[in-house]
C-alpha positions in Angstrom: 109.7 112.9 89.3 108.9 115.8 91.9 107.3 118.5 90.7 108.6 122.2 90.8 107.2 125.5 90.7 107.6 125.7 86.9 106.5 122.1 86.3 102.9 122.3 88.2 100.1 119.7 87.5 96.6 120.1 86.4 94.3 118.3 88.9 90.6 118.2 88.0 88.3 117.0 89.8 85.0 116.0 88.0 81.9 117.1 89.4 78.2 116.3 88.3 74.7 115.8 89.5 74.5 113.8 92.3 78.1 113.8 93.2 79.3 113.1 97.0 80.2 117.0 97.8 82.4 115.6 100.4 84.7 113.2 98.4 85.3 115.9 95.4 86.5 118.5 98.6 88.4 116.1 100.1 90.6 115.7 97.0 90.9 119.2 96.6 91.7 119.5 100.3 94.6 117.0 99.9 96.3 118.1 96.9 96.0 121.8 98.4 97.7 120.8 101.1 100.1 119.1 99.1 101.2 122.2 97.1 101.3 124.4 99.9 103.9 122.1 101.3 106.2 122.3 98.2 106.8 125.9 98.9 104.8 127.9 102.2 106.5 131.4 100.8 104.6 130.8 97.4 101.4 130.5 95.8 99.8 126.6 96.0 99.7 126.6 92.3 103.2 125.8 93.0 102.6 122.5 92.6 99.3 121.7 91.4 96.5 123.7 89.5 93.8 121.7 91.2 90.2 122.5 89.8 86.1 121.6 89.9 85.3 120.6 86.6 82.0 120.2 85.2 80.6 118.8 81.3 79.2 122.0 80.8 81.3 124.4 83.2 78.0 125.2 85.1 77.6 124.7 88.6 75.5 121.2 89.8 73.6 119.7 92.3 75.4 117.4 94.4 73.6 114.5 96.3 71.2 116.0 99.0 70.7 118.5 96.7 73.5 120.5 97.7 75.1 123.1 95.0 78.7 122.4 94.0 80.1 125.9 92.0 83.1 124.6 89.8 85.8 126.4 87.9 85.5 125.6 85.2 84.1 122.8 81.6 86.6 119.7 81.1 90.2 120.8 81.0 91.7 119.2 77.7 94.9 120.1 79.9 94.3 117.9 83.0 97.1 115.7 83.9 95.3 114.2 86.6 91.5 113.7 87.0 89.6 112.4 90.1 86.3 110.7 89.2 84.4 111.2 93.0 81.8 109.2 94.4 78.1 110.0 93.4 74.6 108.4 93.8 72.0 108.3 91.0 71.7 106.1 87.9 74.8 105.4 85.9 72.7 105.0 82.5 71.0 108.2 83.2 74.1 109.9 83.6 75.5 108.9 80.9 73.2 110.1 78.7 73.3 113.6 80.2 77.0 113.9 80.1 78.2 112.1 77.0 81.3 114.5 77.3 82.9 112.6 79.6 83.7 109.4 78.0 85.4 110.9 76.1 87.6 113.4 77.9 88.8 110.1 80.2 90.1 108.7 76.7 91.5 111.7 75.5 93.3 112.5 78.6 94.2 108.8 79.2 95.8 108.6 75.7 98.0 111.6 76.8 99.0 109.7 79.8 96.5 111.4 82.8 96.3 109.6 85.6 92.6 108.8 86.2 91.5 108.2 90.0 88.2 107.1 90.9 86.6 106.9 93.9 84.0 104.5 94.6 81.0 104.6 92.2 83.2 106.8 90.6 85.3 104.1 89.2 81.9 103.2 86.6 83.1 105.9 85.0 86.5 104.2 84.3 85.0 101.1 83.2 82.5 102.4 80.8 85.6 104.0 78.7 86.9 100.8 78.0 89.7 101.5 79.6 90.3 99.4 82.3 89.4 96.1 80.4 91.2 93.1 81.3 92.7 95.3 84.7 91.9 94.9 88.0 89.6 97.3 90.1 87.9 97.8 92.8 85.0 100.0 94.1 82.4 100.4 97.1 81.3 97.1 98.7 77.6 97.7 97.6 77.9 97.9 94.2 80.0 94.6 93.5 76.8 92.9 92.0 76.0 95.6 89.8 79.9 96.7 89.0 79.7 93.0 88.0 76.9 93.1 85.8 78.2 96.2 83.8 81.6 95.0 83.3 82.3 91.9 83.0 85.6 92.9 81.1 86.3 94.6 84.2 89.1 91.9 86.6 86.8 93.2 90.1 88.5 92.2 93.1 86.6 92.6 96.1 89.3 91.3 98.6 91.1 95.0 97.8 90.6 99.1 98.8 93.0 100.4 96.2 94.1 99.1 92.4 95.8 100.0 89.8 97.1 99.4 86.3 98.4 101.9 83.9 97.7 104.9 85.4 94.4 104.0 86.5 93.7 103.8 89.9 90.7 102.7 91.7 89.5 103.6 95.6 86.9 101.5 97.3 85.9 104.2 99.4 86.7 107.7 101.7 89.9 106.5 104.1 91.2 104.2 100.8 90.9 107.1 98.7 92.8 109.1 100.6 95.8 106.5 101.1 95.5 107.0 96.8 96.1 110.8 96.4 98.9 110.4 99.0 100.8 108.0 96.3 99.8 110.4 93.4 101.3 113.1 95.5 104.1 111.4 96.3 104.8 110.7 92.5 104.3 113.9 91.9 106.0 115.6 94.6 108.2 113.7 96.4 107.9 111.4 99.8 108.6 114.3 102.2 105.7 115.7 100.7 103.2 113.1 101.0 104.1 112.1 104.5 103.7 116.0 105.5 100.7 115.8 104.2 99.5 112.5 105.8 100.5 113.4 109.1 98.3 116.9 109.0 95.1 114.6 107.6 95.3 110.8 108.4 97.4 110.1 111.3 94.4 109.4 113.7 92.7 106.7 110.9 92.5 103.4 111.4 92.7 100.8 108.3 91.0 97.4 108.6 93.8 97.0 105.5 97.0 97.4 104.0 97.7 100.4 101.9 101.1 99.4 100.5 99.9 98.1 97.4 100.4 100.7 94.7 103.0 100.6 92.4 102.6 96.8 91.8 100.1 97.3 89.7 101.8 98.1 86.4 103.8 95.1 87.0 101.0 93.2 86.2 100.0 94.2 83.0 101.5 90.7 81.1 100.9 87.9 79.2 102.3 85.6 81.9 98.8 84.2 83.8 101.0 82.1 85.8 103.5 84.3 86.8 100.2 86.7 87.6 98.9 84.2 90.2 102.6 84.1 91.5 102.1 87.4 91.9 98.8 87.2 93.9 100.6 84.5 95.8 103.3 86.4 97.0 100.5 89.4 98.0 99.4 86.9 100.4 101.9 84.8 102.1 104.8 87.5 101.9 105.2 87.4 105.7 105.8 83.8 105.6 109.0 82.1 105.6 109.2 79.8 102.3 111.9 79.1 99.5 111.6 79.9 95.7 112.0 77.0 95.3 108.7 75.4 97.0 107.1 78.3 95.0 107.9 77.4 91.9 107.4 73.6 92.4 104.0 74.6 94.3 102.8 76.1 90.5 104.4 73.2 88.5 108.0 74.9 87.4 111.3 74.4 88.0 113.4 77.2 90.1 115.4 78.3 86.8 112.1 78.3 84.1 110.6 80.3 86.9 113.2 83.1 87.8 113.2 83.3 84.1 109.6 83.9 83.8 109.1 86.1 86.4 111.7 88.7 85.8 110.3 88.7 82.0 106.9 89.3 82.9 107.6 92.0 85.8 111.1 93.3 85.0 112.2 91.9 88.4 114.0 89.2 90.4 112.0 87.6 92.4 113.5 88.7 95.9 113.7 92.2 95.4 110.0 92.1 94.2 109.1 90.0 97.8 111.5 92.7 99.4 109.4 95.5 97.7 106.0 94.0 98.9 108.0 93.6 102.6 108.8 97.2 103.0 105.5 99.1 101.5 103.4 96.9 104.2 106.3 98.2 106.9 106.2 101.6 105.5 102.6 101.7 106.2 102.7 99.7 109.5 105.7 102.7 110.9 103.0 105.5 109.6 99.7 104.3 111.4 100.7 102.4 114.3 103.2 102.5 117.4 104.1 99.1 117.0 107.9 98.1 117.7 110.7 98.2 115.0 111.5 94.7 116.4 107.2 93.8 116.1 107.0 94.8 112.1 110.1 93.6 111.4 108.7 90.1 112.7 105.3 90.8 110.9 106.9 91.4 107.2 109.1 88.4 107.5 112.0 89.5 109.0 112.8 87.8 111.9 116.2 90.0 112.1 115.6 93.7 113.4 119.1 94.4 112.7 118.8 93.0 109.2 115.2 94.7 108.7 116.6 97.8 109.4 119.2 97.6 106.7 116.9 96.6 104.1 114.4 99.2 104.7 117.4 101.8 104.1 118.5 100.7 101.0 114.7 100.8 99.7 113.7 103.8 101.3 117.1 105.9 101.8 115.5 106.6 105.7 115.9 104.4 109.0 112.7 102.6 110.3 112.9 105.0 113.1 113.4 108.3 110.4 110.8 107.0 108.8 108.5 106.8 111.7 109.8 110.5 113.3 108.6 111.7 109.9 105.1 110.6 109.9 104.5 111.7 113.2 101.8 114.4 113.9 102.8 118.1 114.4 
């Protein structure tokens, strides 16, 4: 639910030894932005208390020994926490700071959302919680991500995850499609598109962004309907029947409708529809590609049709949509 000035969040974003200077800024930069959107005639703690956090409260040495000042020890308070990239050795660390561990399953119990960012997702793993959930992190540390956590579901085909409240980034562009969401959870979709077209209008993706919020509905003891699921993430642009689905994973149309809804709270179609209109959503925001063009490319070989569906999911027209992410 959007925030409002009396309702703000507590951002903290952890910073230690070796930490990527850049990445921490960048999500302090974005959820800045964020609050000064909610309300330009007040303070940007409108919206979000967004903070530097360290273990210990004292200032550290980011990678290329640059200092990072912070504001302040772990806040027992922080409702959502970004775990930044960092280089260095993850044993190491976690003897030094054995505070943090912790905090992430303190926090996580009192329903945080955790982000990380890259290496920054080890830290997310080593708490135990993300067992059994899917997540991703920078390409040159699947082996050793691997290694660590083999409880960990890794999946290097994806830039963003995420499953109860934990979301992962592979890297910079990805994680800042991630604080967009969290902003618009937080805030409100006018919000997050105002603040994507002042910092990520001019970056290209080599993927698809519209992912999140699909996450949770994976977190079931269905494994079949789960590779549906994955399925459906793949060939959603395709024409096919539920039917051929369903006989395609050894089930008959009504045992599967069944199943699936059960397992993800969904029919089927809206579900497909959902997956449709995030990869449209993201295809209005970063290209200039025809209405009639990403109708065609989600499935829809009927503009007309395309256009109706993306209003009753979105409230907007493809082409309000669009007007609204454009720069300026």
């Amino acid at each position: 639910m959007p925030n409002s000035p009396s309702n703000l969040s507590r951002v903290s974003i952890l910073v230690i030894d070796g930490v990527f200077a850049s990445t921490a800024m960048q999500a302090m930069d974005q959820f800045q932005m964020a609050a000064q959107r909610i309300n330009r005639h007040q303070s940007p703690e409108a919206a979000f208390r967004t903070t530097l956090v360290s273990p210990t409260g004292e200032p550290v040495s980011g990678f290329g020994d640059v200092p990072v000042a912070v504001h302040s020890a772990l806040d027992d308070e922080a409702e959502v926490i970004v775990l930044p990239a960092f280089w260095g050795d993850f044993d190491e660390l976690r003897q030094r700071y054995p505070q943090i561990i912790p905090w992430l399953q303190r926090r996580h119990a009192a329903g945080a959302i955790l982000c990380g960012v890259a290496t920054g997702v080890f830290w997310m793993a080593a708490s135990g919680l993300m067992t059994g959930k899917e997540a991703t992190t920078y390409w040159r540390f699947y082996q050793e991500f691997r290694q660590r956590f083999p409880q960990v579901q890794l999946n290097e085909d994806k830039h963003l995850t995420d499953a109860d409240q934990l979301y992962c980034a592979s890297g910079v562009t990805s994680s800042c499609d991630l604080y967009l969401y969290v902003i618009e959870q937080l805030c409100g979709l006018p919000v997050a598109q105002a603040v994507a077209r002042d910092s990520l209008f001019e970056v290209q993706r080599s993927y698809t962004p519209g992912r999140l919020g699909f996450g949770g509905q994976k977190l079931h003891q269905d494994p079949l309907i789960l590779q549906i699921q994955h399925w459906l993430e793949e060939h959603f642009a395709e024409k096919f029947r539920f039917e051929d689905v369903a006989r395609l994973h050894g089930m008959s149309i009504r045992n599967f409708m069944r199943r699936f809804q059960a397992a993800t709270g969904e029919k089927p179609l809206h579900y497909l529809q959902r997956l449709r209109i995030e990869t449209a959503k993201t295809l209005l925001s970063s290209t200039r590609k025809s209405i009639k063009t990403i109708s065609y490319e989600v499935g829809y070989d009927d503009a007309s049709f395309f256009a109706r569906l993306f209003r009753q999911h979105t409230e907007l027209s493809p082409h309000q949509y669009r007007r609204q992410n454009q720069p300026g």
